[in-house]
N, C-alpha and C positions, 0 to 999 in steps of 0.2 A: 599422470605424473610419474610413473612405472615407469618409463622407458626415459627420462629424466636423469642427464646428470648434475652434481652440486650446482653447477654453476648455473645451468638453466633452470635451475630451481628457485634456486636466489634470486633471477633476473623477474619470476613470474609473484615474486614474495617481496618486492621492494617497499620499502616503506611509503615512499612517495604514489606509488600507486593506491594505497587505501586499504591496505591488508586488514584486515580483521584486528591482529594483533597488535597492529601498530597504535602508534600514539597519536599521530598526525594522518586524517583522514581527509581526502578531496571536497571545496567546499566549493558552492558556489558564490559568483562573485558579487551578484545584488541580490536583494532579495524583493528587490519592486515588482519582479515577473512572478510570484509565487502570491505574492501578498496582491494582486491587479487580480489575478483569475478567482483567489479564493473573494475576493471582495462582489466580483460580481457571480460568481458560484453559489452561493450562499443566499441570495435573496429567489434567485431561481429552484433552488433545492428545497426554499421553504414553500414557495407560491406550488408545487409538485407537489410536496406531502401535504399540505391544505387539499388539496383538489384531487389526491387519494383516499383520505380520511373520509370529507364529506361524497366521494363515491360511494362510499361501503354503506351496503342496505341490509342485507343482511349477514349473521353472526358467523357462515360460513366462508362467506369473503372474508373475512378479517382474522377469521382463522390458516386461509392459502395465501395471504399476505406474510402471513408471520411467520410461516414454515419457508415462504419463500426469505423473506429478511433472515432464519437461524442459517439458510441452505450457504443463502451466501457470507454468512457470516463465516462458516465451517470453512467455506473454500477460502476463503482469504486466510483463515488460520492454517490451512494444509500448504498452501503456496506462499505461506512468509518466507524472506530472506534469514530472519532470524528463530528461524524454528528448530529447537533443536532436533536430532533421531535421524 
């Protein structure tokens, strides 16, 4: 945005586009497609952690499970949109 003048700056900061600052953000327009996938996501996510759970024999698997579940915890906290730094 350096080599930016007023105007092209203004044009990339509109409100209607979803600025940050703005007050009025871009929504979607149903929300049946969001609520459809989480509805059948969720029975499959739990039949998945069922049949990791009762995988695990011993106490070091459950241990490289967990460090995998903090790993990518981490990553989803280093690659949020709203991170600040």
């Amino acid at each position: 945005m350096a080599n930016m003048d007023a105007t092209q700056r203004t044009q990339t900061e509109r409100m209607e586009l979803g600025d940050a600052r703005s007050q009025r953000m871009l929504r979607a327009r149903s929300n049946t497609g969001p609520m459809t996938y989480t509805l059948l996501a969720l029975p499959i996510l739990g039949v998945l952690i069922y049949a990791v759970v009762v995988g695990i024999d011993e106490w070091w698997q459950g241990l490289v499970l967990g460090v995998i579940v903090l790993t990518t915890i981490g990553l989803m906290i280093a690659v949020s949109p709203n991170r600040r730094g």
